[in-house]
N, C-alpha and C positions, 0 to 999 in steps of 0.2 A: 472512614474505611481505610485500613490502615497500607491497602495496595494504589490508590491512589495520590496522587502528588503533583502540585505544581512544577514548574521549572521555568524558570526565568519569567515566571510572571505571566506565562502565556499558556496555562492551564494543561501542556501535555500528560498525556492520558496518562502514561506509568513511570515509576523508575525502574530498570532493567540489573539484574544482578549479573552484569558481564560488567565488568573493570577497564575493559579498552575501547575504543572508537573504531570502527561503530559500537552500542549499546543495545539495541536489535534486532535481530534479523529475521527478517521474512519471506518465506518465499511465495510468488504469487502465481495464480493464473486471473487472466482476466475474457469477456467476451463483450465488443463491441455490440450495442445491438440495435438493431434495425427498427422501425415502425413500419405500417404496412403500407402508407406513400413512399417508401424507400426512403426517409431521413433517418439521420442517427439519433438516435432515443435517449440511448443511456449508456453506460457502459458498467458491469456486473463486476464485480469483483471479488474473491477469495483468497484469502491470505492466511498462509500458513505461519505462525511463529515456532522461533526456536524451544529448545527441552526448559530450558535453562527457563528462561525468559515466562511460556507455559506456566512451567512450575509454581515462579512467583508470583502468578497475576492470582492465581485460583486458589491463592491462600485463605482459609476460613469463609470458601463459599460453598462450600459442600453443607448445607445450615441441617437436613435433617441426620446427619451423621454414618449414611448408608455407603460412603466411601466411593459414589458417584455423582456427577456432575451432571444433572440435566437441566434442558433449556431453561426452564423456568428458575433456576437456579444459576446461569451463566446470564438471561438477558439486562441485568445490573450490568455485570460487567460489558455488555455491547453495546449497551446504551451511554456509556462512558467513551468508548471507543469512538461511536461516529458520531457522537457531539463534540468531541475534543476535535475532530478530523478536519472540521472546517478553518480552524485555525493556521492548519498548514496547506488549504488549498487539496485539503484529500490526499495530497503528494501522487495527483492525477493533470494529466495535462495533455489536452486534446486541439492540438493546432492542426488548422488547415489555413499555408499560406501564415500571414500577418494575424490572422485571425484564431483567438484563444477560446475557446468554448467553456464557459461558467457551467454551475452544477447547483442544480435545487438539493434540498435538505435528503438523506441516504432515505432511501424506502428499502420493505423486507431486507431486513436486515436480522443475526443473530451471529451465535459462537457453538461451536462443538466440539468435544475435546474427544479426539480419539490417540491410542498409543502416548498419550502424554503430549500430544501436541495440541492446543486452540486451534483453530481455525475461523477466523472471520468470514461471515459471507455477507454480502450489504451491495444495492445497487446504487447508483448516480445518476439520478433523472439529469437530460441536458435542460438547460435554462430557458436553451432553444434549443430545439430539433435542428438540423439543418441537413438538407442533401448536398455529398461530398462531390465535388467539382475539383477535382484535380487530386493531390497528397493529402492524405490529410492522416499526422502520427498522434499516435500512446505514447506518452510516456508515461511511466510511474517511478519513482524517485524522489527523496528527501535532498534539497540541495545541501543542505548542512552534513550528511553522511552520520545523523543520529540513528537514523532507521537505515540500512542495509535491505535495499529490495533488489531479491535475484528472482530470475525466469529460468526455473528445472531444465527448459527444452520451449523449443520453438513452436511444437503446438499448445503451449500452453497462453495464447494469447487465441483467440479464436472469434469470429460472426457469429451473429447470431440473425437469424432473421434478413440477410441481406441481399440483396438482386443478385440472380449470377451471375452477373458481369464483374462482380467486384473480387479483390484478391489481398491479400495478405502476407506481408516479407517481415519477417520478425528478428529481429539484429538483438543479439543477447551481450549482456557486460564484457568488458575484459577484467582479469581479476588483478588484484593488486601486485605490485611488486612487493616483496621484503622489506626493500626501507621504504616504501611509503606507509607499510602496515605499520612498521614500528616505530614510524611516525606519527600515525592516526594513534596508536596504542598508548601514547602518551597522556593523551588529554581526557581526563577525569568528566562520571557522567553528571557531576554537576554544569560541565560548562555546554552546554545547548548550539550555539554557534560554532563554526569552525572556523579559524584563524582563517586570517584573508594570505598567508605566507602557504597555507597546505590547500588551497581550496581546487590549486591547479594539477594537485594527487588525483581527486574526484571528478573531474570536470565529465572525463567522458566514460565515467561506470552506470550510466543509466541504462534501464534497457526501455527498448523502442518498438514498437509494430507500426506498420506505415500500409495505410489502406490505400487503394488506388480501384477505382471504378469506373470503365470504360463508356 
């Protein structure tokens, strides 16, 4: 399939028709979710990708020729998607404390493409459940800055399912400076790592939701 490709050996899912660093961007909402003991279950996820990007994942899978994309005809391409995913750790990260919370294999999972954009939705069973005792944050973020993941708006991180005691502070990116971009816009999408000299550009463009239940 000719939208697919390795890179650096570690099987990521595409290559992106952007030139500069980052090579993706997506923008996501996600919703923390509950079980009905009050532990955390899973965490849902949808992801928006760019025009650009869209464009060139969905090449030559429109296969009956009707100039639309449906599911059955996008789930190739999402089955690619969250199999590739665990290689980077989901680019999901759910500490409380010291403590990292693992992720079993994506369930309900697919792609839709509306206005020219894909959108990923796929959930993250935890490995363990666990009931939250004190902070316990989201992040979602590429540490490499291959992938570009932004939060529209601060409700776009959201509970599902959780006691009312519990609350929600959602801390969004800061955006780059000029020369860090046209620093990052340097580096070619062959190269997958990002220089250990530009990594301290990146450090704190992640975005965060920090759960706290009383």
């Amino acid at each position: 399939m000719k939208w697919l490709l390795s890179i650096a050996a570690c099987g990521f899912w595409f290559v992106a028709p952007a030139a500069a660093h980052p090579h993706v961007l997506i923008d996501f909402a996600s919703e923390i979710v509950f079980d009905k003991t009050g532990q955390i279950a899973a965490v849902r996820h949808h992801w928006r990708f760019d025009e650009a990007f869209s464009a060139f994942a969905i090449q030559g899978l429109d296969t009956d020729g009707d100039g639309k994309y449906s599911r059955a005809e996008l789930d190739p391409l999402a089955e690619v998607n969250v199999t590739s995913l665990s290689e980077f750790e989901f680019f999901t990260f759910l500490t409380a404390g010291e403590y990292e919370a693992g992720f079993s294999a994506p369930q309900e999972y697919w792609l839709d493409l509306e206005d020219g954009f894909l959108t990923l939705h796929f959930t993250l069973p935890l490995a363990r459940p666990f009931k939250p005792d004190g902070a316990v944050v989201l992040e979602v973020y590429d540490p490499e800055y291959f992938v570009a993941f932004a939060l529209p708006s601060e409700d776009a991180v959201r509970l599902a399912g959780a006691p009312a005691d519990c609350g929600l502070r959602v801390q969004l990116a800061r955006e780059l400076d000029e020369t860090a971009a046209a620093a990052l816009a340097e580096i070619g999408p062959e190269q997958r790592q990002l220089p250990e000299d530009l990594k301290a550009l990146t450090e704190d463009l992640d975005n965060s939701a920090t759960l706290t239940c009383n």
